[in-house]
Legacy VTK file of the C-alpha trace (Angstrom):
# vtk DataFile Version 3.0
C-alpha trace
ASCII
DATASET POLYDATA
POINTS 244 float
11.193 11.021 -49.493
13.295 9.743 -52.507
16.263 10.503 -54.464
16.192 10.997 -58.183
19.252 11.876 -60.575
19.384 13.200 -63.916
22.522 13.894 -66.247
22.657 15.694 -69.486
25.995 15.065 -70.882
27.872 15.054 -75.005
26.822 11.489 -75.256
23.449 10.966 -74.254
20.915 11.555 -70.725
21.289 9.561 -67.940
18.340 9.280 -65.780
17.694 7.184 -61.875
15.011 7.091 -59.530
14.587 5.402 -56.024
11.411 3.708 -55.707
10.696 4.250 -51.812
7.861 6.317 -50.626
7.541 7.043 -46.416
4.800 8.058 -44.948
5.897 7.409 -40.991
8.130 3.954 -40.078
4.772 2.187 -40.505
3.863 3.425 -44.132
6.751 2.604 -46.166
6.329 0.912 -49.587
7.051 1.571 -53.267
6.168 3.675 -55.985
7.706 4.390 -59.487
8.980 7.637 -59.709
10.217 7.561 -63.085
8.488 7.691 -65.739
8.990 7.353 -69.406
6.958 9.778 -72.714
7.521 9.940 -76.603
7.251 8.486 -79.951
10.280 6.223 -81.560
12.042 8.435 -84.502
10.451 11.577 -83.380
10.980 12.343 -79.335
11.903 10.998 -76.391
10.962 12.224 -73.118
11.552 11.405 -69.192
9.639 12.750 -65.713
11.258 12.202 -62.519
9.084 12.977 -59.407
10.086 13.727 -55.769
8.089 14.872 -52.863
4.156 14.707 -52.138
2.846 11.513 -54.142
-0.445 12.758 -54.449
0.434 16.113 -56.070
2.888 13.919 -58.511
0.434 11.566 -59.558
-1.732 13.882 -60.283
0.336 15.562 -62.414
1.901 12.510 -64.259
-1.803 11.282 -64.810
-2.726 14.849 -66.211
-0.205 14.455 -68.987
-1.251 11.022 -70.207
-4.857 12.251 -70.040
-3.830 14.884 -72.941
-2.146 12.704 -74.468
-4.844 9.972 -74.754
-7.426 12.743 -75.178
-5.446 14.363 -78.210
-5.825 17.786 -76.064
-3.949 20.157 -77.126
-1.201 20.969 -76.512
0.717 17.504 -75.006
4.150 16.184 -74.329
3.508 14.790 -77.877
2.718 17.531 -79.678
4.956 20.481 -78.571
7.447 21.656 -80.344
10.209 21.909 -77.897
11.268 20.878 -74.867
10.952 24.261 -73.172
7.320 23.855 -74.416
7.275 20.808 -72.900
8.824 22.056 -69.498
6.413 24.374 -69.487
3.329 22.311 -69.963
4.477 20.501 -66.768
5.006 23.604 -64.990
1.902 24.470 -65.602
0.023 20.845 -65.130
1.746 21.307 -61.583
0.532 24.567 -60.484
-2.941 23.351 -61.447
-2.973 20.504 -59.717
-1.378 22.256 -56.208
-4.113 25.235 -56.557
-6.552 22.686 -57.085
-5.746 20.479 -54.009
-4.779 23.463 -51.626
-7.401 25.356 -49.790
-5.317 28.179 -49.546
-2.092 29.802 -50.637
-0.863 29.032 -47.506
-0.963 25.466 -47.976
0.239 25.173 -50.998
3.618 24.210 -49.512
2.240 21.128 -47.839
1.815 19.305 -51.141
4.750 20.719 -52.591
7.148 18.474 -55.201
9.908 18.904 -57.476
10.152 17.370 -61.378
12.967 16.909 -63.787
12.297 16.833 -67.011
14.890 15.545 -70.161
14.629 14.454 -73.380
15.070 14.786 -76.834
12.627 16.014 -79.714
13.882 15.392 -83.394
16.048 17.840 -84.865
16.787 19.652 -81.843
19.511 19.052 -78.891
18.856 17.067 -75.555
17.651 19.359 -72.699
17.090 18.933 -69.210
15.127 21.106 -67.205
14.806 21.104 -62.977
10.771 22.099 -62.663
9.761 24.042 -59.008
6.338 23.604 -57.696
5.961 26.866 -58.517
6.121 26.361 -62.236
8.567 27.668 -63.008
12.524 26.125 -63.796
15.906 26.253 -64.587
17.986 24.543 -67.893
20.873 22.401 -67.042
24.004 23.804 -68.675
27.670 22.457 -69.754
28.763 23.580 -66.589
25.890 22.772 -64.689
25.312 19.282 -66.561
22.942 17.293 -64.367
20.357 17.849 -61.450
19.312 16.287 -58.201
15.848 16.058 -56.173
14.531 14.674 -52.920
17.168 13.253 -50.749
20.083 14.888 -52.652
23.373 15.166 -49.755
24.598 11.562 -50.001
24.819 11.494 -53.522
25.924 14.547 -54.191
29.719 14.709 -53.498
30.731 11.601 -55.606
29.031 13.506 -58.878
30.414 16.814 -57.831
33.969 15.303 -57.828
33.470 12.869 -60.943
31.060 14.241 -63.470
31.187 16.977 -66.112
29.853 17.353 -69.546
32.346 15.081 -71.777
31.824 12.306 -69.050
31.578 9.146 -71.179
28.391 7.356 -70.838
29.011 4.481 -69.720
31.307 6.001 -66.885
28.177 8.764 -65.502
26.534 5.490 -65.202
28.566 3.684 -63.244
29.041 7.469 -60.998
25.257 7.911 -60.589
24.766 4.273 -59.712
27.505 4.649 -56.939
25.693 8.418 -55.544
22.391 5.819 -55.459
24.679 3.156 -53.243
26.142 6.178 -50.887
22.491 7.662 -50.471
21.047 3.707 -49.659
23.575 3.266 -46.765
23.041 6.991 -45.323
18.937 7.426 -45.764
16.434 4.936 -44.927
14.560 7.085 -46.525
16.009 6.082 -49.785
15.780 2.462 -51.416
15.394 -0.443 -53.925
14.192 -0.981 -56.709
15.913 1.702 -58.644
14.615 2.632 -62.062
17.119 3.269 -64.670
17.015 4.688 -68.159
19.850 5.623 -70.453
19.461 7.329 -73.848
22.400 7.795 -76.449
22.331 11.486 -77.737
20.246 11.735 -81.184
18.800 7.912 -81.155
15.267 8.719 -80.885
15.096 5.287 -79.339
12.747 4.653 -76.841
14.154 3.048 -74.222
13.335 -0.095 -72.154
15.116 0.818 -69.067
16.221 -1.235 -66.134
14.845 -2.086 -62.617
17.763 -2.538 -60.506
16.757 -4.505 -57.188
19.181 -4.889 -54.002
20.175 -8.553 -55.354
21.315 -6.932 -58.467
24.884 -8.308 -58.943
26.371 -5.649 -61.212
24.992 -3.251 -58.421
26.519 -4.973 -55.626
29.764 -5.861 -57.556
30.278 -2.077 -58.055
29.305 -1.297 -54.221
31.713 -3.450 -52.916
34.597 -2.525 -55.458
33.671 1.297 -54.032
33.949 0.300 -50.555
36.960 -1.458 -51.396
38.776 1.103 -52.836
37.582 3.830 -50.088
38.753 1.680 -47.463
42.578 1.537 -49.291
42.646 5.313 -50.467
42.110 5.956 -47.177
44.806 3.751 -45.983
47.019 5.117 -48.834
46.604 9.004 -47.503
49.402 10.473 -46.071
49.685 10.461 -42.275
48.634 13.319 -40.101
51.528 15.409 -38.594
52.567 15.241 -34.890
50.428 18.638 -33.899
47.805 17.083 -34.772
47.632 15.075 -31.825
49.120 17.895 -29.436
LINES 1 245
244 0 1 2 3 4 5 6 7 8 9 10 11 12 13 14 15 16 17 18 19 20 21 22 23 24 25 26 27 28 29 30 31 32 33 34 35 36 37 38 39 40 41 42 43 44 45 46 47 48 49 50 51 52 53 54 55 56 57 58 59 60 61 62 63 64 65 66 67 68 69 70 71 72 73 74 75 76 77 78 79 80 81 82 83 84 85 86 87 88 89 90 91 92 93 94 95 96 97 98 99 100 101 102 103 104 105 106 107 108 109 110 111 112 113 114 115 116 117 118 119 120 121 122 123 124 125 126 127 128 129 130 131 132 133 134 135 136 137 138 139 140 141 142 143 144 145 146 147 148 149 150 151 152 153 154 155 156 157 158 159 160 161 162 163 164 165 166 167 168 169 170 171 172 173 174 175 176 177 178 179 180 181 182 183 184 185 186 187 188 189 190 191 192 193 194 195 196 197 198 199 200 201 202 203 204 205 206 207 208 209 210 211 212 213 214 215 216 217 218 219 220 221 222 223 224 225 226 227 228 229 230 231 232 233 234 235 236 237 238 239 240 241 242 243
């Protein structure tokens, strides 16, 4: 399994991935999960993947094939990002039909994909893809989306997050959902791959691989524990029937 966050927000997308891929206690290694499309000055696109790493490879290696092969149409050639959510819909249904001998299997080599980005002109969308194809658009009052391992994380960004969340500070949230899911889920772990983009750049860019030596990660996990450990000490006290 693996967890992978994505935020749409005023100031720009957020995007995080885990890295870990289990296959039973004895298969457990590490595969990027995030992964990065476009042309500077014109679009800018992410994929996140979570669930059977066959079905999402395929899929991620379908859309660089169009792209390389100038097929048409590609994630660099549509003209929106619905278009583009819907060419990955699409490239994912394929691929399940294809691998599944039946409708009944389809299931077993189910996934889900997120899909954000930016094409010039237009605004910044985000879009949570099923394996069925088909998806939903995050909102302003829905502003980000979660796959894979998903409870840990969750509670910090329901609390903390909405759409006029500065930057820099969804950052520091989503990183902090990644350090709550790490302690809970084995299932879950380093490297993380991080990418930022500020709203209307068009930038490409480079992103970040955060390992579990990473001291701006571990600074910000401690301060966390830290200052769990006191607000809980700083709650008020229970009453006396609570003990009766």
């Amino acid at each position: 399994m693996t967890y992978c966050v994505a935020l749409r927000l005023k100031e720009g997308l957020v995007f995080i991935s885990d890295t870990r891929t289990n296959a039973g206690v004895d298969h457990i290694s590490s595969f990027r999960k995030l992964f990065r499309f476009g042309k500077n000055d014109e679009r800018f696109m992410v994929i996140q993947t979570a669930g059977n790493l066959a079905t999402t490879q395929a899929v991620i290696a379908q859309l660089k094939h169009q792209i390389a092969a100038n097929l048409e149409p590609n994630l660099n050639t549509v003209a929106t990002m619905f278009d583009a959510a819907e060419l990955v819909g699409k490239s994912l249904r394929s691929v399940i039909k294809n691998i599944a001998d039946s409708p009944e299997q389809e299931s077993l080599y189910g996934c889900s994909i997120l899909l954000g980005g930016q094409i010039a002109g237009q605004e910044m969308e985000l879009y949570n893809i099923y394996q069925q194809g088909n998806f939903i658009k995050a909102t302003v009052e829905t502003p980000y989306f979660q796959i894979g391992e998903i409870k840990y994380g969750k509670p910090i960004m329901d609390r903390a997050l909405n759409f006029y969340t500065p930057l820099d500070q969804a950052l520091r949230c989503s990183l902090i959902s990644f350090d709550s899911t790490i302690r809970s889920n084995v299932s879950v772990g380093f490297p993380l791959d991080v990418m930022v983009y500020r709203a209307d750049s068009l930038k490409l860019p480079e992103g970040k691989r955060v390992y579990d030596n990473d001291p701006y990660f571990a600074s910000i996990s401690k301060q966390w524990s830290d200052a769990l450990k006191k607000g809980l000490q700083d709650l008020a006290q229970p009453t006396e029937e609570y003990f009766l």
